[in-house]
Backbone bond lengths (Angstrom), bond angles and torsions (degrees), N, CA, C in turn:
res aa  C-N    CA-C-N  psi(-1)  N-CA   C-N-CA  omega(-1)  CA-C   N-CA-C  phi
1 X - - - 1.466 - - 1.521 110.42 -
2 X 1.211 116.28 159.53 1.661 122.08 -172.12 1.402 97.93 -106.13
3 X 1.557 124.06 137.97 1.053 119.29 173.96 1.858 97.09 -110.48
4 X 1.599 104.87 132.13 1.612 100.31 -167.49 1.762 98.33 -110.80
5 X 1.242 123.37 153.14 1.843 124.69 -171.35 1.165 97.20 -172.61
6 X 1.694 96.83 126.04 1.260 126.68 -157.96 1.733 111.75 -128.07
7 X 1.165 109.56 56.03 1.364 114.36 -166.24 1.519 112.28 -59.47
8 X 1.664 125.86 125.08 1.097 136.95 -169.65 1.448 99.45 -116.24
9 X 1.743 104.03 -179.95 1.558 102.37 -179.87 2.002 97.25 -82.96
10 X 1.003 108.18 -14.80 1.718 124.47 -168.61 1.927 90.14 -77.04
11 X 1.170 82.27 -82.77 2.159 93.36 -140.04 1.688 84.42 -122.50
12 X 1.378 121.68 159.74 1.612 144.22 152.46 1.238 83.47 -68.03
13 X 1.598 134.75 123.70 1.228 112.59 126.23 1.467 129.88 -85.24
14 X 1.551 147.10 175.65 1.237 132.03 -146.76 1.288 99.14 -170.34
15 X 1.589 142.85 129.93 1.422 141.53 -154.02 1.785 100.08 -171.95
16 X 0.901 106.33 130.36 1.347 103.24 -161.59 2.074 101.89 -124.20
17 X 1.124 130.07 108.08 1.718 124.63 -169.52 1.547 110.55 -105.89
18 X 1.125 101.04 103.62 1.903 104.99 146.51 1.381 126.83 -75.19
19 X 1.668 91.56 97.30 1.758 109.28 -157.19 1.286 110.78 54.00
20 X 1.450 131.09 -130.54 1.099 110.01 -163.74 1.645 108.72 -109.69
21 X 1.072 112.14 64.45 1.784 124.56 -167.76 1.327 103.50 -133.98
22 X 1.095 114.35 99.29 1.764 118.43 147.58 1.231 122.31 -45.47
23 X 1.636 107.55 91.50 1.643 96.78 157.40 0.798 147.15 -114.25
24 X 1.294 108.36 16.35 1.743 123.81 175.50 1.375 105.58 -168.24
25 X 1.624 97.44 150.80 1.474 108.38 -176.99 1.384 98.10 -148.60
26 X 1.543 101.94 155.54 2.043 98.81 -168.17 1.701 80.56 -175.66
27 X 1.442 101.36 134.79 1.873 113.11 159.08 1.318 112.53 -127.51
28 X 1.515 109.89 173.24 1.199 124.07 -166.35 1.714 96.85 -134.56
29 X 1.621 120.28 169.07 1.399 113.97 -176.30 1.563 82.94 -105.02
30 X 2.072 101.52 155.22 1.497 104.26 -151.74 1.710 80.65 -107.93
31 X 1.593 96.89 134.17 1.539 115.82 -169.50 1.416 115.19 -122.63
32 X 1.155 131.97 114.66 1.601 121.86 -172.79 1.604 115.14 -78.42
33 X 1.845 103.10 -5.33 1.217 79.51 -176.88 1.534 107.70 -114.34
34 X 1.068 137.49 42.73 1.429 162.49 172.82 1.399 115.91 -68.44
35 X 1.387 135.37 110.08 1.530 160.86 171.14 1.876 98.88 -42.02
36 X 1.234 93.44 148.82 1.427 92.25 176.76 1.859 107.40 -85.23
37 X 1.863 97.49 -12.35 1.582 113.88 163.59 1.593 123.36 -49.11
38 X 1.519 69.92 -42.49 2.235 95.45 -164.66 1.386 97.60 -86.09
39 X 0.735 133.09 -31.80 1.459 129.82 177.51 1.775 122.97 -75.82
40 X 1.608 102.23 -39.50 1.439 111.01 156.59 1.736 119.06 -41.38
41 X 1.488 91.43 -81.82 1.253 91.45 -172.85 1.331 131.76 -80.95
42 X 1.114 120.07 -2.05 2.122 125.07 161.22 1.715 94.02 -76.63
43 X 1.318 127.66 -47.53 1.953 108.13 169.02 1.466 107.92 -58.00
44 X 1.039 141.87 -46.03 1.763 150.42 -179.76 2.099 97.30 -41.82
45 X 1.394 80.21 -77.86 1.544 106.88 -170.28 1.863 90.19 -54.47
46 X 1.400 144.70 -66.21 1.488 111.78 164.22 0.946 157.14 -73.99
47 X 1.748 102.68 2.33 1.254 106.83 152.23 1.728 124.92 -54.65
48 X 1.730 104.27 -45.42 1.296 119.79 -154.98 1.723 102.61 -69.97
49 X 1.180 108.94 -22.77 1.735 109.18 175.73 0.883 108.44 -75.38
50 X 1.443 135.48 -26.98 1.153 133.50 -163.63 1.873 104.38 -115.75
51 X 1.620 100.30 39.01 1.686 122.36 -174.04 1.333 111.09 -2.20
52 X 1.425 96.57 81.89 1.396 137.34 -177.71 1.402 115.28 -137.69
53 X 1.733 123.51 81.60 1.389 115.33 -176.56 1.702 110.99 -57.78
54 X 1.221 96.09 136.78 1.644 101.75 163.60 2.057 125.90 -37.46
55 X 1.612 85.92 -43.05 1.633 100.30 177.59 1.345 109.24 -60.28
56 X 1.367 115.36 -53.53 1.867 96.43 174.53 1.191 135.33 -59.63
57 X 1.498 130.36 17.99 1.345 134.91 169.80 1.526 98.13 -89.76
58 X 1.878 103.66 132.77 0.833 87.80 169.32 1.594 114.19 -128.78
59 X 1.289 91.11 -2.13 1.531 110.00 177.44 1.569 123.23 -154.55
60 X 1.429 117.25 137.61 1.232 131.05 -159.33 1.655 104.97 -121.41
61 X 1.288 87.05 147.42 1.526 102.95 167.55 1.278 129.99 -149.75
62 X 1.759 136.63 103.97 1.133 126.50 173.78 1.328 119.79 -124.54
63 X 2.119 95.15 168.71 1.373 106.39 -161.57 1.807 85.25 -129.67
64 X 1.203 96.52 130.83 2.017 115.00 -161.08 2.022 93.39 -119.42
65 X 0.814 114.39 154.60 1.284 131.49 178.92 1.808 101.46 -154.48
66 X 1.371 117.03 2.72 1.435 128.52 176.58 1.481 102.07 -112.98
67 X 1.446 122.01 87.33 1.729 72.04 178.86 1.618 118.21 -110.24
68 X 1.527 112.01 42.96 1.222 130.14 165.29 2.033 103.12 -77.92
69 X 0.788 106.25 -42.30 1.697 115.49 -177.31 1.904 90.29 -53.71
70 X 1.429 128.87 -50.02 1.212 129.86 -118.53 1.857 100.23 -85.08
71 X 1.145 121.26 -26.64 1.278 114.63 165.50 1.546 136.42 -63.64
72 X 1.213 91.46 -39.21 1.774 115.38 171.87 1.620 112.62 -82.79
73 X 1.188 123.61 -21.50 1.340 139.19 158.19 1.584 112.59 -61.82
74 X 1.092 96.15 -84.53 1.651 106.55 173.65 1.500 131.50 -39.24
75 X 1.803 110.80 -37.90 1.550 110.06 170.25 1.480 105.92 -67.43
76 X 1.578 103.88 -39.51 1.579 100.42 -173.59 1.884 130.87 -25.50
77 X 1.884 74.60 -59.38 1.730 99.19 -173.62 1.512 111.39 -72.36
78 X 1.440 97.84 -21.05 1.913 95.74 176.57 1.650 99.61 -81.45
79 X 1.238 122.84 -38.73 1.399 126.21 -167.56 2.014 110.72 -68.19
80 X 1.596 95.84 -47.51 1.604 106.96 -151.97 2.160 84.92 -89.98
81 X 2.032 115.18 -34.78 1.427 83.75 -153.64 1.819 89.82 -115.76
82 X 1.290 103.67 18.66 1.821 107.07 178.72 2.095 103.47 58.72
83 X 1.663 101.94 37.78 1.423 99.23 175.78 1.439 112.47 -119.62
84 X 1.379 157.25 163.52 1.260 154.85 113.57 1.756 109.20 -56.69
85 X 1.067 123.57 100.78 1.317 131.73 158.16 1.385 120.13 -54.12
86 X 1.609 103.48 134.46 1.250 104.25 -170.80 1.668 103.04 -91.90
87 X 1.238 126.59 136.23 1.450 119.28 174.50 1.607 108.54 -132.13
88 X 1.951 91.39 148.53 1.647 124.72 -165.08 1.671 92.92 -75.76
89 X 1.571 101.29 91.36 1.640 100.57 148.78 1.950 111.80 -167.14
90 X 1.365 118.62 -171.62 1.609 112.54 -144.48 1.698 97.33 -50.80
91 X 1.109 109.23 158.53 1.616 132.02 171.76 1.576 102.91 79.08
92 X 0.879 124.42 21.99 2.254 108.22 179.94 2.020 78.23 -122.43
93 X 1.281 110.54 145.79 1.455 135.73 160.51 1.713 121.54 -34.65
94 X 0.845 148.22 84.64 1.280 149.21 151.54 1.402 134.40 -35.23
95 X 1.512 89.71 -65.63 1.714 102.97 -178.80 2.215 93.01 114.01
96 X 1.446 112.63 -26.94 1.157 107.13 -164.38 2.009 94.56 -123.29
97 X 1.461 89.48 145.78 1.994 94.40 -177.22 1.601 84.63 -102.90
98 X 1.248 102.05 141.90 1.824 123.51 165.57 1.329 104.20 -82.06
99 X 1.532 132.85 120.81 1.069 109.31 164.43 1.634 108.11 -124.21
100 X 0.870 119.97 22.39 1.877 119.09 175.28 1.317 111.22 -71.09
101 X 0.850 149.85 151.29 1.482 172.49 124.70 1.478 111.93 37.38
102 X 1.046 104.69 -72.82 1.732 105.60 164.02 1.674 95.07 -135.51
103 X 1.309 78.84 134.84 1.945 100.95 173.95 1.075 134.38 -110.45
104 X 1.404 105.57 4.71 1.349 122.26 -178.29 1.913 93.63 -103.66
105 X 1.007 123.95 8.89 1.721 126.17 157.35 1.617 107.97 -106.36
106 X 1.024 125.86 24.95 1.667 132.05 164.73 0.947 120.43 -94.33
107 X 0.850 142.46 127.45 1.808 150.86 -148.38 1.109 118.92 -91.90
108 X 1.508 151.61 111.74 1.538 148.64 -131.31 1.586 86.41 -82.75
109 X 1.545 117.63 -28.93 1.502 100.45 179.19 1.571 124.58 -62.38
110 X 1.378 109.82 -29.82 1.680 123.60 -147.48 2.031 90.55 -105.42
111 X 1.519 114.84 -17.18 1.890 109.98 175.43 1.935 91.23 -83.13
112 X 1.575 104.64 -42.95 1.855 86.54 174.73 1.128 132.73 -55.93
113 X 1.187 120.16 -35.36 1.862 138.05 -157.54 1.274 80.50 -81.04
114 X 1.406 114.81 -69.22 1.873 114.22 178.56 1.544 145.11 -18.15
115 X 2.348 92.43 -67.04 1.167 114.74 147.13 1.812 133.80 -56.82
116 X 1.213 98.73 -13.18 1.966 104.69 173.30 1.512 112.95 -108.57
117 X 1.749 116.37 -24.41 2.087 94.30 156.63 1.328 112.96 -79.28
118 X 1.436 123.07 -28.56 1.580 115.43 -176.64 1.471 112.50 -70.52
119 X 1.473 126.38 -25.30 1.466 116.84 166.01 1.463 110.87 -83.01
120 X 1.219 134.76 -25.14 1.680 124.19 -156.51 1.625 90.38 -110.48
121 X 1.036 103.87 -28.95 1.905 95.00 -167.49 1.476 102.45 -126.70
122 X 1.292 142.37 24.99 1.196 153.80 154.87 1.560 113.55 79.04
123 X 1.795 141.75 -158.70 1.372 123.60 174.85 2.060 92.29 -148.83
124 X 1.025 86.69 143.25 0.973 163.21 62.90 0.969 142.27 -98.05
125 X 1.684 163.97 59.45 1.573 146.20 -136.70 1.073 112.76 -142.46
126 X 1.373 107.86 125.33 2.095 103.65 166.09 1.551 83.47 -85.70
127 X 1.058 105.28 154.93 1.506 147.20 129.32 1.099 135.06 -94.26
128 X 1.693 107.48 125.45 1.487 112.33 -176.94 1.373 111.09 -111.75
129 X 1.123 127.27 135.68 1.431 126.00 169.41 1.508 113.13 -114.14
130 X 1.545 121.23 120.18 1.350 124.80 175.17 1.619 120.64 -90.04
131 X 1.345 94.26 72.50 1.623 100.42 -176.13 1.406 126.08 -93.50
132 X 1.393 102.14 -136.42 1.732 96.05 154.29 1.411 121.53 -71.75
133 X 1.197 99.19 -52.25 1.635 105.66 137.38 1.268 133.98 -85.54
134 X 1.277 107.99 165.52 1.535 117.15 177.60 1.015 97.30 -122.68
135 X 1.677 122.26 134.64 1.475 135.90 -165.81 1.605 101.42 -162.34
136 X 1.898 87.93 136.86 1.107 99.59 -164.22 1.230 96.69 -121.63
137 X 1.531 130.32 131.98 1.358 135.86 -171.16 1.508 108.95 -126.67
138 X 1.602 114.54 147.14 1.283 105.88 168.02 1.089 113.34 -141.51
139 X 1.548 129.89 113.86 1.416 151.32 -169.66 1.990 85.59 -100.59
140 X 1.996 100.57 136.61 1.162 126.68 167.55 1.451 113.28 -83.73
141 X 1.268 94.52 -170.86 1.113 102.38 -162.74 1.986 121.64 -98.78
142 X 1.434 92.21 4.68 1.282 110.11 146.11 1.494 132.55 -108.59
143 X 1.485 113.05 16.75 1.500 113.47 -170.29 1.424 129.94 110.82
144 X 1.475 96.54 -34.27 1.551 93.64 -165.83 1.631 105.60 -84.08
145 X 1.401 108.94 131.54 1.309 116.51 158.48 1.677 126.37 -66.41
146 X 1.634 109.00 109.51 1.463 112.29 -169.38 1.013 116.96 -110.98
147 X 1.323 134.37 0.11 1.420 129.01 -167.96 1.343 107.22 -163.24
148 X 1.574 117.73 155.00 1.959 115.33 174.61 1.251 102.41 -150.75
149 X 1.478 118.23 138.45 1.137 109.75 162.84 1.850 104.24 -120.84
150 X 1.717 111.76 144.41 1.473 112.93 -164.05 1.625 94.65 -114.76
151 X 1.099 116.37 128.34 1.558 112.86 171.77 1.266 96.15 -131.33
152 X 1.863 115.60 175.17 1.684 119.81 -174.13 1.631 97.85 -81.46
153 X 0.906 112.14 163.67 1.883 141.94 -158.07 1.915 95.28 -88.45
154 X 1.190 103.41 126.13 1.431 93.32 168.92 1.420 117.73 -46.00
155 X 1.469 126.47 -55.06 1.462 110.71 173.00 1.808 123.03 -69.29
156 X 1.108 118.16 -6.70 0.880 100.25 172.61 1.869 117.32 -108.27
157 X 1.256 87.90 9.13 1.926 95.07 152.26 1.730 119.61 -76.35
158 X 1.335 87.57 -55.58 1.504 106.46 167.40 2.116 108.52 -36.45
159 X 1.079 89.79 -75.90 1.924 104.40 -178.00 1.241 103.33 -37.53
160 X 1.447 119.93 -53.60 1.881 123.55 175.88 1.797 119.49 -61.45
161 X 1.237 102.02 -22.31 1.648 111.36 151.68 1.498 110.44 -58.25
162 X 0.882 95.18 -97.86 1.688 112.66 178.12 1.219 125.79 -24.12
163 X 1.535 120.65 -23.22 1.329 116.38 -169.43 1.509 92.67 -135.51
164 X 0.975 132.16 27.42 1.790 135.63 178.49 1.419 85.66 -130.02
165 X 1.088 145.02 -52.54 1.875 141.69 -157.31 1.509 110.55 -124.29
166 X 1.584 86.03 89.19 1.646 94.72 173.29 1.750 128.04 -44.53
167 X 1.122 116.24 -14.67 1.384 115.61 -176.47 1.618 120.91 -103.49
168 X 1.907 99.93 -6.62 1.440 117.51 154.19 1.289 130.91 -51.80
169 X 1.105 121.27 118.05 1.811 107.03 -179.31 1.637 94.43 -103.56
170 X 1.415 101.36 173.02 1.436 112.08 -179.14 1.769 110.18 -83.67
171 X 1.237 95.77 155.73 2.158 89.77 -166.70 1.752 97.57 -143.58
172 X 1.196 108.85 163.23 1.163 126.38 -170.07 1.905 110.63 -66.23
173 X 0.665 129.72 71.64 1.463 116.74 -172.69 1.467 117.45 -36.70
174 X 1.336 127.18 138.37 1.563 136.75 -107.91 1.175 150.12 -168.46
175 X 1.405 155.18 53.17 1.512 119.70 -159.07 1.702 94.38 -67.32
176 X 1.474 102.77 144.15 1.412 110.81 159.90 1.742 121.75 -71.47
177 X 1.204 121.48 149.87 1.396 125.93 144.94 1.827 128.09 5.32
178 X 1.624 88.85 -63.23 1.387 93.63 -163.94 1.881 93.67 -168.51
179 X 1.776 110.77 118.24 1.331 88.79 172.89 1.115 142.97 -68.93
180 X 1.295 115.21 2.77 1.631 128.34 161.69 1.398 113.67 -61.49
181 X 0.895 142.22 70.71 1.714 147.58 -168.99 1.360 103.70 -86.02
182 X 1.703 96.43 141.05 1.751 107.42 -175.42 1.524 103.46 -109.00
183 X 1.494 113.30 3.17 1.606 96.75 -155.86 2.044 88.28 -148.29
184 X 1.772 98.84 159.20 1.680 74.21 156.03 1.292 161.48 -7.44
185 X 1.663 87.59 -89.72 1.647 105.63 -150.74 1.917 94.16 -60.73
186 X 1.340 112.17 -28.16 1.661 118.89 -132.36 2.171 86.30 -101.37
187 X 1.427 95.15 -21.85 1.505 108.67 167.94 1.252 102.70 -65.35
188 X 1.646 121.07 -43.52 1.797 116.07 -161.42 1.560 98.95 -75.41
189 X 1.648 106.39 -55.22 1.411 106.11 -177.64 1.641 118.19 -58.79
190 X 1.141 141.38 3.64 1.019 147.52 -159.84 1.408 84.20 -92.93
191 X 1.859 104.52 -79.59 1.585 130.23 -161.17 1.769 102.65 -51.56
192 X 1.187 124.35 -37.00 1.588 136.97 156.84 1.358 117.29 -31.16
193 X 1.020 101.27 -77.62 1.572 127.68 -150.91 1.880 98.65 -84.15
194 X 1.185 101.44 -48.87 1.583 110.65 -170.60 1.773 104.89 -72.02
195 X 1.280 99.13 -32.12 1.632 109.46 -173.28 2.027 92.83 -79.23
196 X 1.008 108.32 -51.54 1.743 100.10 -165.21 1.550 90.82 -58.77
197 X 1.091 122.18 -71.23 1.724 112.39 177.79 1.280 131.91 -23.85
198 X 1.658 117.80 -43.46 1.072 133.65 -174.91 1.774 104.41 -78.56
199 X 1.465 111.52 -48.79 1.546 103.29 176.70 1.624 95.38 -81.54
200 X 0.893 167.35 -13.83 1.379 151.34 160.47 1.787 114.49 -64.76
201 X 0.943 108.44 -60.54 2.107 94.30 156.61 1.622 128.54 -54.55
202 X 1.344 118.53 -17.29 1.385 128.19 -167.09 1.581 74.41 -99.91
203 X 0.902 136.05 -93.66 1.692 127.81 -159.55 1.665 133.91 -38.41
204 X 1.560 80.17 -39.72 1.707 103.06 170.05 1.537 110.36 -51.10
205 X 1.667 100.56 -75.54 1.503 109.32 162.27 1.453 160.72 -7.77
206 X 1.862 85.62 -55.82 1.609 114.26 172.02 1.803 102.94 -97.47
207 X 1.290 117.95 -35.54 1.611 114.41 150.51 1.596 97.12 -24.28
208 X 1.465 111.77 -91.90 1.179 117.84 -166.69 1.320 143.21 -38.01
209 X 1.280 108.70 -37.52 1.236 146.97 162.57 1.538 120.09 -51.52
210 X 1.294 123.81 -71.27 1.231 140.64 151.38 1.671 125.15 -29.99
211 X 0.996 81.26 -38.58 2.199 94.92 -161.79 1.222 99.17 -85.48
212 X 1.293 118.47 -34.06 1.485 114.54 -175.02 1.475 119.26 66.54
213 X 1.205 125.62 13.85 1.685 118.38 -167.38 1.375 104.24 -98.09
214 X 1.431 128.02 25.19 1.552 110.21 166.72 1.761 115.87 96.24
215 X 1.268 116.59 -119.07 1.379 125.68 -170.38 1.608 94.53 -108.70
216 X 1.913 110.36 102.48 1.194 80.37 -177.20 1.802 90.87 -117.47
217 X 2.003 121.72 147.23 1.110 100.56 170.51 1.371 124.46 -82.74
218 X 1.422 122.08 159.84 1.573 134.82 149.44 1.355 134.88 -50.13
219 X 1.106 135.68 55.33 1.612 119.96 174.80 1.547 123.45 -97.73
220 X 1.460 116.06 118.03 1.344 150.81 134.80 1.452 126.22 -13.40
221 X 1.107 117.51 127.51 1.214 109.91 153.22 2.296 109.04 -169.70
222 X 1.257 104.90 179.22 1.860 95.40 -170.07 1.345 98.08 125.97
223 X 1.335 118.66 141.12 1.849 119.43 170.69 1.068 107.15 -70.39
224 X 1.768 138.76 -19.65 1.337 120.82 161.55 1.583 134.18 -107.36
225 X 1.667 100.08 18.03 1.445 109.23 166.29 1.818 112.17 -52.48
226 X 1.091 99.19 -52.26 1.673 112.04 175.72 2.206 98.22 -13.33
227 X 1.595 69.36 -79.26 1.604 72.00 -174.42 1.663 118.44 -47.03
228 X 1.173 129.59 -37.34 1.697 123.49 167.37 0.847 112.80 -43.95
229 X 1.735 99.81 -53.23 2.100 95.03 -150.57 1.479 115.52 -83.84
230 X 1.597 106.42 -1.30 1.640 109.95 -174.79 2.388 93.32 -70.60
231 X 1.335 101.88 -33.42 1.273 109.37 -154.54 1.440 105.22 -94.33
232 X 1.919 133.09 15.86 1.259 121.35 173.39 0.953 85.77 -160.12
233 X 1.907 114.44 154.33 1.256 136.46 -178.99 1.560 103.16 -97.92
234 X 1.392 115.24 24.05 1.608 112.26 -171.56 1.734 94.36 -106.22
235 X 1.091 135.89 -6.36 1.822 149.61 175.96 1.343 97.56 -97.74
236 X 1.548 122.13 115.34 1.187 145.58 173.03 1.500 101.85 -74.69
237 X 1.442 124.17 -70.73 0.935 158.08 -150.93 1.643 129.24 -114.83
238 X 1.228 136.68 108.34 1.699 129.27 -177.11 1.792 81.50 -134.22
239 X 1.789 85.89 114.27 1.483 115.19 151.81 1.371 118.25 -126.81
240 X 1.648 100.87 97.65 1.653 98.05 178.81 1.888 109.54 -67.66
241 X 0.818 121.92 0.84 1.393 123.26 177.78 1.559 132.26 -107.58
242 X 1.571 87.32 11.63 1.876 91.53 -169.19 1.245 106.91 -82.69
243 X 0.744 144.05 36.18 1.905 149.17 -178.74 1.578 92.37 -116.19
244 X 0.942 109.25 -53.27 2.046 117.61 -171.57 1.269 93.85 -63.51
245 X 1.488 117.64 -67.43 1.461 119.54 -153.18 1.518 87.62 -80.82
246 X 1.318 155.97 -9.83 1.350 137.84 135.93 1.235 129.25 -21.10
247 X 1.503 103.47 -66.52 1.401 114.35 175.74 1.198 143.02 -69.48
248 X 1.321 88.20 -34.89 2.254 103.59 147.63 1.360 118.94 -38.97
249 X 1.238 101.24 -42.56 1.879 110.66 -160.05 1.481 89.65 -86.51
250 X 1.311 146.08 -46.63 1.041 157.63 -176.01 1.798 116.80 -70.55
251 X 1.144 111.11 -4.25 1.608 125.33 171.60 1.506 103.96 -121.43
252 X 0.747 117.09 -33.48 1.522 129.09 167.75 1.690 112.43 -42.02
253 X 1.620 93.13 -55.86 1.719 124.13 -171.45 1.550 94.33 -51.41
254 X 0.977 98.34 -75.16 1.916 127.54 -166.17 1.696 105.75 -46.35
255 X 1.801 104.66 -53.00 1.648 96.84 168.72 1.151 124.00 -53.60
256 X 1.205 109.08 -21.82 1.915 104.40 -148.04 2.051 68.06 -98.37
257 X 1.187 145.71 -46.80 1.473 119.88 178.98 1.277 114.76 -60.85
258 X 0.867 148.28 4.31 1.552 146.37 -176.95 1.307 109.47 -92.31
């Protein structure tokens, strides 16, 4: 089995494939000050809930955007699963060519998300990822990734509320009721929710606009894209899983060169 880890500035995410089947997924909050001990055994211990012996891994692959985590990470999995992990950065196979300016400032998260709509859903395609950031990428129609745009993360718009305006309380992230809001919380979620929508069609758009390439699709992905893409016809596509199934395709690549 492949063990897949997707270290964000947020959460580990963690996805584990029998061949090419997702059957489990489980995160952790991403901590710099974490043991290569502590890190062993909290992956062990969620694998095991999710009755998944540790022994059937037999191969790993991660994509780090931390790479303070990545030493204490990495002995772990050599120590706790007897593997060398393969990790997403310059020279290993993609499937997608970088071609912006410098590419070695592209984020191992944002060449996967990239490399997994241009194989499953074809290119032209931005990709959006609703993370800590929100990033908007656009891979052609031969592969190469040419362009990004980086904006702040719905939750972490939210967090800059909350911790800039003392009289802000923290709120459920949301579409509200009605954007006419009579009260707080339903004012914040409004200005949130109504604003990420609003800059996610304006970017999409002028993406489009700009690039000139014709029919290009939309694919999605982030635990709070959900909430966008229910609310615009400009999202083709919501794959909360294309980061995993990225990295599948992208270990996949690399075996079959070996």
């Amino acid at each position: 089995m492949l063990l897949t880890i997707d270290v964000g500035n947020t959460n580990v995410t963690m996805g584990v494939f029998d061949g090419e089947e997702l059957i489990a997924t489980f995160r952790m909050t991403t901590k710099l000050q974490r043991t290569s001990d502590e890190y062993g055994i909290t992956i062990i211990d969620l694998l095991e809930h999710n009755r998944i012996s540790s022994g059937w891994i037999t191969d790993i692959i991660i994509a780090s955007v931390v790479p303070n985590v990545m030493h204490s990470l990495g002995s772990a999995l050599i120590k706790y699963f007897g593997v060398k992990p393969l990790v997403v950065e310059s020279g290993i196979k993609t499937g997608v060519r970088v071609a912006t300016k410098n590419p070695r400032q592209i984020g191992a998260d944002r060449i996967v998300d990239a490399a997994a709509a241009y194989e499953l859903y074809g290119g032209p395609v931005i990709v959006i990822d609703f993370g800590t950031a929100t990033t908007y990428d656009l891979v052609d129609a031969s592969g190469a990734f040419v362009a990004g745009v980086t904006a702040p993360g719905i939750r972490t718009s939210a967090k800059s509320l909350w911790d800039s305006a003392a009289k802000l309380p923290e709120f459920e992230i949301k579409k509200p009721g009605s954007i006419l809001a009579q009260e707080t919380i339903s004012s914040m979620q409004a200005g949130l929710v109504y604003g990420q929508i609003g800059q996610t069609e304006y970017i999409i758009q002028h993406i489009k606009s700009e690039a000139g390439m014709g029919d290009i699709k939309v694919v999605a992905t982030g635990g709070l894209g959900r909430i966008i893409e229910q609310e615009t016809t400009l999202i083709d596509i919501y794959d909360p899983m294309l980061t995993l199934r990225g990295m599948r395709l992208i270990f996949d690549k690399n075996r079959m060169a070996k």
